[in-house]
Rosetta silent file (secondary structure, phi, psi, omega in degrees, C-alpha in Angstrom):
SEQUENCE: XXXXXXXXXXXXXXXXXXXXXXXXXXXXXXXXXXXXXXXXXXXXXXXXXXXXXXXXXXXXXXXXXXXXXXXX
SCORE:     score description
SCORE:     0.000 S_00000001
   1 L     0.000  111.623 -179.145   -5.750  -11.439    6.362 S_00000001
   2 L  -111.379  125.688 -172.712   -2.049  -12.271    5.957 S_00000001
   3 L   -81.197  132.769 -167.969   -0.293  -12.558    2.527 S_00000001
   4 L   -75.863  149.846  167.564    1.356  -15.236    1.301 S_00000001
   5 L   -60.360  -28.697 -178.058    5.369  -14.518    0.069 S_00000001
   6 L   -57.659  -32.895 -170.166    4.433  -16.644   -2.666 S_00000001
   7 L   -94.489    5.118 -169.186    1.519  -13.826   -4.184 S_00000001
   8 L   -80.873  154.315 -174.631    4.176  -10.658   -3.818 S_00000001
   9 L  -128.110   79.806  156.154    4.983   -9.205   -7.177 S_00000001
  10 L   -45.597  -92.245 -123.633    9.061   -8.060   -7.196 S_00000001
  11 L   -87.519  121.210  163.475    9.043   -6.503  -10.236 S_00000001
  12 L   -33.500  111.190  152.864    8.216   -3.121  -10.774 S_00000001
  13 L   -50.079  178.684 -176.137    5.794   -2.346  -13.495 S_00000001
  14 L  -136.180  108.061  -14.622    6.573    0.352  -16.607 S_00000001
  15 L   -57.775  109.543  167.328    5.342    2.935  -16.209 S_00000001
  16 L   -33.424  130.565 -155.961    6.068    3.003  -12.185 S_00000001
  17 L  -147.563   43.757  170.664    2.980    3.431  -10.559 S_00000001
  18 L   -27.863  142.790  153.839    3.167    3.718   -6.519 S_00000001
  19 L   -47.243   95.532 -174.838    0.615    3.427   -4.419 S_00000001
  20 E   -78.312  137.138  156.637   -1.400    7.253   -3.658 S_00000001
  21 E  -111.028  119.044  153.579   -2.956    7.782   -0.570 S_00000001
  22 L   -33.021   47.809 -145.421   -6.317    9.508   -0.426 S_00000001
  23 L   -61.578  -16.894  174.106   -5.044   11.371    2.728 S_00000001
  24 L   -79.979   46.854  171.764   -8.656   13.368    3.118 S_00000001
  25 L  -168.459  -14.553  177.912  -10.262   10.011    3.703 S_00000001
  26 L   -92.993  158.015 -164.364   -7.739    7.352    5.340 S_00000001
  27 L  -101.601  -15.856 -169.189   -8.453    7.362    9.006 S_00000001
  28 L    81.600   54.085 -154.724   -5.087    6.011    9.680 S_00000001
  29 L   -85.273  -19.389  171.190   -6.252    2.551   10.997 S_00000001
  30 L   107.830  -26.975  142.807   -2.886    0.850    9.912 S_00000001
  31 H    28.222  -84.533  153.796   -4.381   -1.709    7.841 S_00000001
  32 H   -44.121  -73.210 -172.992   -2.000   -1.422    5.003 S_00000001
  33 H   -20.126  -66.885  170.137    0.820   -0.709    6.941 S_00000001
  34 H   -19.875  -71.741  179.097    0.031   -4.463    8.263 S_00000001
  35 H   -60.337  -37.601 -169.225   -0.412   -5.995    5.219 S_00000001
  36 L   -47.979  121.913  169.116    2.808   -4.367    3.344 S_00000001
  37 L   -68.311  -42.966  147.977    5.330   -6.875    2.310 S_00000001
  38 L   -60.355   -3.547  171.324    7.805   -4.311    2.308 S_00000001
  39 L    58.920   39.299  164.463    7.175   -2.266    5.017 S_00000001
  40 L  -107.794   41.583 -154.796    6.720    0.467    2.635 S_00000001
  41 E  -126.541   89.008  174.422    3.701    1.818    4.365 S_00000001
  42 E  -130.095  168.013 -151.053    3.968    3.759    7.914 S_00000001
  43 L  -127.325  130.203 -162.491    1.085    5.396    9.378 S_00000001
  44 L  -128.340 -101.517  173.789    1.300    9.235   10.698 S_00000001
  45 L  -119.508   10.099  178.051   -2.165   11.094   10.763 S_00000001
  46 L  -173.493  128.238 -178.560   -2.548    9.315    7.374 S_00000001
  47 L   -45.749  119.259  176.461   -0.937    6.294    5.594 S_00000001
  48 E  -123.913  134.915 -151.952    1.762    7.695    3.796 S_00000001
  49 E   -90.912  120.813  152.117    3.431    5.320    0.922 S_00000001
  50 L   -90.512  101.481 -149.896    7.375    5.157    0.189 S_00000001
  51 L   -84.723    1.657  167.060    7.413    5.261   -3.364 S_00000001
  52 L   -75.620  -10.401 -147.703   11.044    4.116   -3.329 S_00000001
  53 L  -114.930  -81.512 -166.232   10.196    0.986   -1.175 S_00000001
  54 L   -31.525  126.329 -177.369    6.715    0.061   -3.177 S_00000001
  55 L  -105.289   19.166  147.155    6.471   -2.936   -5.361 S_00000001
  56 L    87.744  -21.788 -165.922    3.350   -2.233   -7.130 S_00000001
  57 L   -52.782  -29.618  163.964    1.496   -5.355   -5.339 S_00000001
  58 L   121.195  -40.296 -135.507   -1.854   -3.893   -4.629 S_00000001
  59 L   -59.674  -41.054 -152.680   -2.477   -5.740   -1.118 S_00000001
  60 H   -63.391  -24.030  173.204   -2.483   -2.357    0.775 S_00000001
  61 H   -56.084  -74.873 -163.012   -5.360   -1.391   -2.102 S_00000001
  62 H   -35.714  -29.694 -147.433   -7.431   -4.985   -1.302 S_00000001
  63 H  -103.286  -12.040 -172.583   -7.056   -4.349    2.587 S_00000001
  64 L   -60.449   85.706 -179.128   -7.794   -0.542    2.930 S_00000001
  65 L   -19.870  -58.468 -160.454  -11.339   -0.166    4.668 S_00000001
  66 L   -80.122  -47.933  176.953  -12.185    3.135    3.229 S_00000001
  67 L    87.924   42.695 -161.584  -11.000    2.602   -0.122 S_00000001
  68 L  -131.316   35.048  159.647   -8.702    5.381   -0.119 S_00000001
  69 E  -121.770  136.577  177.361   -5.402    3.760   -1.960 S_00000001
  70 E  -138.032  158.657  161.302   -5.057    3.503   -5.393 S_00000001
  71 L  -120.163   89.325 -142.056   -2.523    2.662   -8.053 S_00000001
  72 L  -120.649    0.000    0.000   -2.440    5.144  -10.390 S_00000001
């Protein structure tokens, strides 16, 4: 599933709210990573999120098997 440029969300909500990874539950399949419009996603023994890089869009939430990103 590849994301259009058109559906990305620039702007930064108020209160900032990066994406958390659930690291006792992602398997590290890359999934997000994939999906990130920003490449603010790289994958180590668990997706781990660069909350400087993240633009609040969600996709890595929609695409995450496991269900173990949120944006809180």
């Amino acid at each position: 599933m590849k994301i259009e440029a058109k559906n990305i969300n620039t702007k930064r909500k108020y209160p900032f709210m990066p994406a958390k990874v659930n690291s006792d539950c992602c398997v590290a399949c890359g999934s997000c990573a994939e999906e990130c419009p920003v490449g603010a996603i790289t994958i180590q023994d668990f997706a781990v999120v660069d909350e400087s890089a993240c633009i609040e869009c969600g996709h890595c939430v929609e695409v995450c098997p496991n269900e173990c990103i949120k944006l809180d």
